[in-house]
C-alpha positions in Angstrom: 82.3 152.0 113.5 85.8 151.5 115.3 88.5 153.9 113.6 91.1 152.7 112.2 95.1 153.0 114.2 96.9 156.0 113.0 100.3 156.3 112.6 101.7 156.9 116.2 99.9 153.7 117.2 101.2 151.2 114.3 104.5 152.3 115.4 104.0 151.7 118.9 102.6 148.2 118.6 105.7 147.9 116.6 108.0 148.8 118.7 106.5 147.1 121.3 106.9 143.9 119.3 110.0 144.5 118.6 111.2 144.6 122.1 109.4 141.6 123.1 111.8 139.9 119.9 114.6 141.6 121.6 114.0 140.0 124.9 113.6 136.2 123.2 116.2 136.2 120.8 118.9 137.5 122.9 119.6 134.4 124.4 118.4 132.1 121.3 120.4 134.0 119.0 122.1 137.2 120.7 124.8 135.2 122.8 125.7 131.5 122.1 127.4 129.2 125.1 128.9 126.3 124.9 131.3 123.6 126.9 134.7 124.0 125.3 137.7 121.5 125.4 138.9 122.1 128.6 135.5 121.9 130.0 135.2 126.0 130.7 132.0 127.7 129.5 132.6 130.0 126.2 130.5 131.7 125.1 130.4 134.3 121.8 128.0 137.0 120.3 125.7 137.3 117.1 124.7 141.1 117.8 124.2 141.4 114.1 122.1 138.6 113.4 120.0 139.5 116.6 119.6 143.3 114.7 118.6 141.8 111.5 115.6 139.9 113.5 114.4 142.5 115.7 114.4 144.9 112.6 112.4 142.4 110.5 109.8 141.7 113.2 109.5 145.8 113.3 109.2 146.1 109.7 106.7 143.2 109.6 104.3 144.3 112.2 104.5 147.8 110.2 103.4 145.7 107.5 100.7 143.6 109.1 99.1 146.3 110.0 98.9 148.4 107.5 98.1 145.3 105.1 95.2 144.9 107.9 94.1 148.6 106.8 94.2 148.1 103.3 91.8 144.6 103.3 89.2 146.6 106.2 86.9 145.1 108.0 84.8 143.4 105.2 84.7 139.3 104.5 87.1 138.0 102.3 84.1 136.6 100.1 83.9 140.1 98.9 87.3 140.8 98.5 87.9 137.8 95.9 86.1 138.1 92.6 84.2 136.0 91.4 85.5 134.7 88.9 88.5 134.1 91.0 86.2 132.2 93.4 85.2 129.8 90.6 88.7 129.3 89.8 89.8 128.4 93.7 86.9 126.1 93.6 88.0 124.2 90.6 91.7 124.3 92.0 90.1 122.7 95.0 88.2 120.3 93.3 91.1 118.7 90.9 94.0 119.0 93.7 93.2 115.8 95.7 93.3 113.7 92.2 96.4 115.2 90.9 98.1 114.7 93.9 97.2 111.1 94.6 98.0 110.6 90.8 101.9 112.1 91.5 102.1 110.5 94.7 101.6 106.6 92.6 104.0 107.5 90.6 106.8 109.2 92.6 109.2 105.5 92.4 108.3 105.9 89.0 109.4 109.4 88.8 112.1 109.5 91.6 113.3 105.8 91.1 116.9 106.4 91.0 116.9 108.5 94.1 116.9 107.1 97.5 116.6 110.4 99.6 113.7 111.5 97.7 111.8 108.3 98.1 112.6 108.2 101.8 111.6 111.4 102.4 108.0 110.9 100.2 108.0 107.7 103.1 108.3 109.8 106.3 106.1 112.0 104.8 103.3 109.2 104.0 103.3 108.0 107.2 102.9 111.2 108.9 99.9 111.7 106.5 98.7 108.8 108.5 99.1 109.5 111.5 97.8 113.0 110.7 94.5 111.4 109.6 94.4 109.0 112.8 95.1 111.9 115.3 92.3 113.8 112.9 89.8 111.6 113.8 90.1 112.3 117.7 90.9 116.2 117.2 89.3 117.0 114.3 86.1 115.4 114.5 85.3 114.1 117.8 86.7 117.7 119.5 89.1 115.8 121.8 92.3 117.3 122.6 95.0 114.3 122.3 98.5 115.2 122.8 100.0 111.4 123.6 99.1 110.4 120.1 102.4 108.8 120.1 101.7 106.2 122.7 99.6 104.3 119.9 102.3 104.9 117.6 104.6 103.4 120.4 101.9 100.1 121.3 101.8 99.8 117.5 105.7 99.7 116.6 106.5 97.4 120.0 103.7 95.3 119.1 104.8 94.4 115.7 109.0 94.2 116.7 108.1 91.5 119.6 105.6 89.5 117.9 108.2 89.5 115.2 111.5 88.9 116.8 109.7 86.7 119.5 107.6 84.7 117.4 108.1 85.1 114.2 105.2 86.0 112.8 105.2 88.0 109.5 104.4 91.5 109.2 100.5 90.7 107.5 99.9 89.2 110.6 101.0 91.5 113.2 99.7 94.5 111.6 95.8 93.8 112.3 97.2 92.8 116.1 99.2 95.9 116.2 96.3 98.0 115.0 93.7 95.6 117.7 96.9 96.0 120.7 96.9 100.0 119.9 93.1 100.3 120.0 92.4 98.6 123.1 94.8 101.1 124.8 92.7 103.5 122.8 90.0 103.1 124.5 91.9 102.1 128.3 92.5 106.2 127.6 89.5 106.9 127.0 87.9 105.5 130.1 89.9 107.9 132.9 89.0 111.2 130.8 85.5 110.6 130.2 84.4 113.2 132.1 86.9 115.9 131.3 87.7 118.4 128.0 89.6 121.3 127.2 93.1 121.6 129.1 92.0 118.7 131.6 91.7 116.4 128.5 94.9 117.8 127.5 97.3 117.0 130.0 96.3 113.6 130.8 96.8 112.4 127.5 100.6 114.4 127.8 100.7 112.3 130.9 99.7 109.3 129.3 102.0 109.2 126.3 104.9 110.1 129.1 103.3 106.9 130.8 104.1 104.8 127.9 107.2 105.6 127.2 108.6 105.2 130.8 106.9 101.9 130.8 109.1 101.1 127.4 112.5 102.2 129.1 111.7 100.5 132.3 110.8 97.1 131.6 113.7 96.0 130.0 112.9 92.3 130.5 110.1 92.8 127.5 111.2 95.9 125.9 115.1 95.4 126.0 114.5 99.2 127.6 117.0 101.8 126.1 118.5 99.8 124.1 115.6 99.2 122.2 114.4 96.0 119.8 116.3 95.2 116.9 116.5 92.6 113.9 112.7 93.7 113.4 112.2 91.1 110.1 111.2 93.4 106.8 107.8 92.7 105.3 107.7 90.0 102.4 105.6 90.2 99.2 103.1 87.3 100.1 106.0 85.6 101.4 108.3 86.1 98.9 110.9 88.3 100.4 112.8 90.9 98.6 116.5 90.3 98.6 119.1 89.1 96.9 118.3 85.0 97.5 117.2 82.9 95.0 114.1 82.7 96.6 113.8 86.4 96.3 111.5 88.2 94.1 114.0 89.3 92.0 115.4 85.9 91.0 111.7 84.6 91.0 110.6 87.4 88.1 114.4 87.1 86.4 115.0 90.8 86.8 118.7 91.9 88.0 118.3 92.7 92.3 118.4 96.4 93.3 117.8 97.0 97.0 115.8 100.3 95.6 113.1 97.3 94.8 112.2 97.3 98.7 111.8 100.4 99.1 109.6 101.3 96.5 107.3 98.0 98.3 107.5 99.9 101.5 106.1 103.0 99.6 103.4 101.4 98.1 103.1 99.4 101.5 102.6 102.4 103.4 100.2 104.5 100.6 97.9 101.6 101.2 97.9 102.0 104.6 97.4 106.1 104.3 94.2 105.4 102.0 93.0 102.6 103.9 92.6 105.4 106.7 91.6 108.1 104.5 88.9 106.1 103.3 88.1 104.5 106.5 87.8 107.9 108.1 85.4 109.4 105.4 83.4 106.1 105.5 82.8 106.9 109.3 82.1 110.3 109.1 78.8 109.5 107.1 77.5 107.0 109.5 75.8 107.7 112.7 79.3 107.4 114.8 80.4 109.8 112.4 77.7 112.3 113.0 78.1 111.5 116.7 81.5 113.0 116.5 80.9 115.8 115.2 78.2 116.9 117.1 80.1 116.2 120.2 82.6 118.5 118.6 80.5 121.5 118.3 79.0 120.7 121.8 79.1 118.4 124.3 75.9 119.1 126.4 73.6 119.7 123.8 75.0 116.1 122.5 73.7 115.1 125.6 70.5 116.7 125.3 70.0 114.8 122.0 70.2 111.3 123.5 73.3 110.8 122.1 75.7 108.5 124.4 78.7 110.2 125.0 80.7 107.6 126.9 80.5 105.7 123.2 81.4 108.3 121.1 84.5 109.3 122.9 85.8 105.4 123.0 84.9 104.9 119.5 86.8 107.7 118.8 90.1 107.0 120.3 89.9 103.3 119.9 89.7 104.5 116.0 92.5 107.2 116.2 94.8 104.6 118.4 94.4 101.7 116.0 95.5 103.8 112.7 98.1 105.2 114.9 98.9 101.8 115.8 99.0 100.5 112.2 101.4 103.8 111.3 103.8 101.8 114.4 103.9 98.6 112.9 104.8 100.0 109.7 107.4 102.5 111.1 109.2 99.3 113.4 109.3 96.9 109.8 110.8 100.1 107.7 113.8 100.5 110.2 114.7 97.4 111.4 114.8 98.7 114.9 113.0 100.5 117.1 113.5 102.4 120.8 112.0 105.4 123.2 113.8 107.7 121.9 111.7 107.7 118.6 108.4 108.2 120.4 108.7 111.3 122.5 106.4 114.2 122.9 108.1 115.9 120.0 106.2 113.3 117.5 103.0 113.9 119.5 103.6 117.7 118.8 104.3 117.5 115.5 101.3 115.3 114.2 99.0 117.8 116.3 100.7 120.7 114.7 100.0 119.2 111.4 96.2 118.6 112.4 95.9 122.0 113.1 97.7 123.7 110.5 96.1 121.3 107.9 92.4 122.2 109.0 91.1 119.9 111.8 88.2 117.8 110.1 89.9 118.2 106.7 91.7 115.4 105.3 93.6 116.9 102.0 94.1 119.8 104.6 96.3 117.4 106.8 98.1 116.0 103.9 99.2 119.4 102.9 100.5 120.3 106.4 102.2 117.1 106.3 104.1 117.6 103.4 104.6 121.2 103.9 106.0 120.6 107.5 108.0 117.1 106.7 109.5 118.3 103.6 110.3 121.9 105.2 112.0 120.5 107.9 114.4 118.6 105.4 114.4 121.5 103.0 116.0 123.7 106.2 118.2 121.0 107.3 121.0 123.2 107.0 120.2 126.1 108.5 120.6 124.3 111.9 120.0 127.1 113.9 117.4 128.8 112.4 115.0 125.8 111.6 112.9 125.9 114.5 112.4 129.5 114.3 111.4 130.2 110.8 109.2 127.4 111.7 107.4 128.7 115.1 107.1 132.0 112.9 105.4 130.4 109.7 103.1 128.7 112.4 102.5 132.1 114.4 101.3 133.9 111.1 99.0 130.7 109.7 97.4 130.8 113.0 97.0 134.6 112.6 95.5 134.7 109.1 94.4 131.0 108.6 93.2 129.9 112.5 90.9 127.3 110.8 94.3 125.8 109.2 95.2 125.9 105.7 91.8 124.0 104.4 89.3 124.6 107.5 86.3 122.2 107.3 83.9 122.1 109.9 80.8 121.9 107.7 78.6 119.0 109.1 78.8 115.5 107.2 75.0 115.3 107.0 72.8 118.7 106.3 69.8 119.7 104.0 69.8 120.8 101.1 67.1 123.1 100.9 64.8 124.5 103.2 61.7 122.6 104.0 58.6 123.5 105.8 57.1 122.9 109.2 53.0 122.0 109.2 51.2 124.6 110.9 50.2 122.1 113.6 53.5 122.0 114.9 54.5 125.8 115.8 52.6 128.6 117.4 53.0 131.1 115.0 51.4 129.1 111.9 52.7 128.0 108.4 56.5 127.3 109.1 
């Protein structure tokens, strides 16, 4: 049995992280430049701030590591007691119902507050595009990081279709969702035969692809300067303004623009459960199981007949076309749309919240969501720091949680009890 660190080396791997904080913060925080008025470089120091952090990254990995001594090598199932167990379990079992029942009735709740329900927007769609991206990482094993290129094909679909055409939003958003799933699976094609880092970096390359395409063909894309007077959605054609055709005059009710933005939440909820349920759906059908064994491993997927080729297009047609559908909502809710708001930062971000959530699980990914979209706002004024605290919450969930925050790689389909093999069929006898 390997002894446990004394003394002498907690403090060294201490200090040793400490001085690795020293090295990374001193420019991030340490010394600050800048381009002032008369276009010289000034610059100015935070030694004390820079103390504060390489201090608390001593104390922590102290802290870590003792806390490490105190738990000992044995699974967590024995540390929690039973009781306690039950209790988790019947947490876990009641949370996804309570929070779709607060989630229905946040304009209810929250009706008189606009930042609140924009806010429980962003963070709905990112819960879809978490469960789109979920379908690819989570299930199928595939590492995707130009998610936002569907997000982009969806959101460019919907604002040309619109502005050119005129079509109403009901109408483009199947195309949108069709447009972003046949690029889906034009990725899929090139990286059929490669995984892991490969996998990775042509997808980067791919979502850079896309958006150099949108800047550069200005003739379709009006390039940087993007595609506004993207029409909003209507209520079966009713729109919702202030007209007397409106649905406010229609239903004699006094016109508050808060009435349109309580559709787009309940616009955009539908969507979110459309894919939840569209996802879960899948995962119990063959495809689904297809996935998931591809996940676990690729060769003996093989070995099982299963066709491989298939279950990589089916899965990023699927993920593309709910990222698509995520796009055509996000061009209707702001009116206009441009490159800058699909760079590799969004990609990023809805992988970070697949993996923090629990790739596979879905009220995993809606947790992550909401933890990481409403902490980002929640930090909007520490500026500075934001990213930081951030990268360190991430660091320490990966370090304590690396199956995410609700890890679920349990297979769809199993047994549920044992059962035996005829004699006939083994060499040793009765199975």
């Amino acid at each position: 049995m390997k002894a446990k660190p004394g003394i002498p080396s907690i403090l060294k791997t201490a200090l040793v992280n400490a001085v690795i904080a020293l090295v990374l913060f001193s420019l991030m925080v340490g010394i600050r430049t800048e381009a002032g008025s008369d276009g010289q470089l000034t610059y100015w120091t935070r030694f004390g701030e820079l103390a504060s952090l390489v201090a608390a990254v001593f104390g922590g990995s102290i802290a870590i590591e003792l806390l490490r001594q105190w738990i000992g090598p044995t699974g967590a199932e024995k540390l929690v007691p039973p009781a306690v167990q039950s209790g988790m379990s019947l947490i876990g079992r009641y949370l996804a119902p309570a929070l779709l029942i607060f989630t229905v009735l946040v304009p209810v709740i929250f009706y008189d507050q606009r930042y609140i329900l924009d806010l429980a927007i962003l963070v709905l769609t990112y819960v879809m595009l978490g469960w789109g991206l979920n379908v690819v990482v989570g299930l199928a094993g595939l590492l995707d990081l130009g998610y936002v290129a569907f997000y982009a094909v969806g959101a460019y679909s919907y604002g040309l279709l619109a502005t050119n055409f005129g079509w109403s939003f009901w109408i483009c958003l199947p195309l949108a969702g069709i447009l972003a799933a046949f690029w889906g699976v034009l990725l899929g094609f090139p990286v059929l035969r490669l995984r892991g880092d490969y996998l990775a970096i042509v997808t980067l390359a791919f979502g850079e692809i896309i958006r150099l395409v949108i800047i550069n063909w200005q003739d379709l894309t009006g390039g940087p300067n993007g595609v506004s007077g993207i029409p909003r959605p209507t209520f079966f054609g009713i729109p919702l303004d202030n007209s007397d055709d409106g649905l406010a005059a229609r239903l004699g009710i006094e016109y508050s623009p808060t009435h349109r933005i309580v559709f787009l939440f309940y616009v955009i909820l539908a969507l979110a459960l459309l894919t939840n349920w569209a996802t879960i759906r899948l995962r119990r059908l063959p495809i689904g199981r297809a996935w998931e064994a591809l996940r676990e491993d690729e060769v003996a997927c093989r070995a099982l007949g299963i066709n491989t080729t298939t279950t990589k297009l089916t899965a990023f047609a699927t993920g593309a076309m709910f990222g698509g559908f995520a796009g055509a909502f996000f061009a209707t809710r702001q009116g206009f749309i441009s490159p800058e708001s699909f760079t590799f930062q969004e990609s990023a971000l809805v992988l970070a919240i697949v993996v923090l959530g629990g790739m596979g699980s879905q009220l995993g990914v809606a947790l992550a969501a909401l933890a990481m979209i409403g902490g980002f706002e929640l930090f909007r004024g520490l500026e500075t720091y934001r990213m930081l605290v951030f990268g360190m919450a991430m660091v320490l969930i990966m370090i304590w949680r690396p199956r995410g925050l609700i890890g679920h790689r349990a297979p769809t389909v199993y047994l549920t009890k044992a059962q035996a093999i005829s004699s006939d069929l083994v060499k040793e006898g009765h199975g």
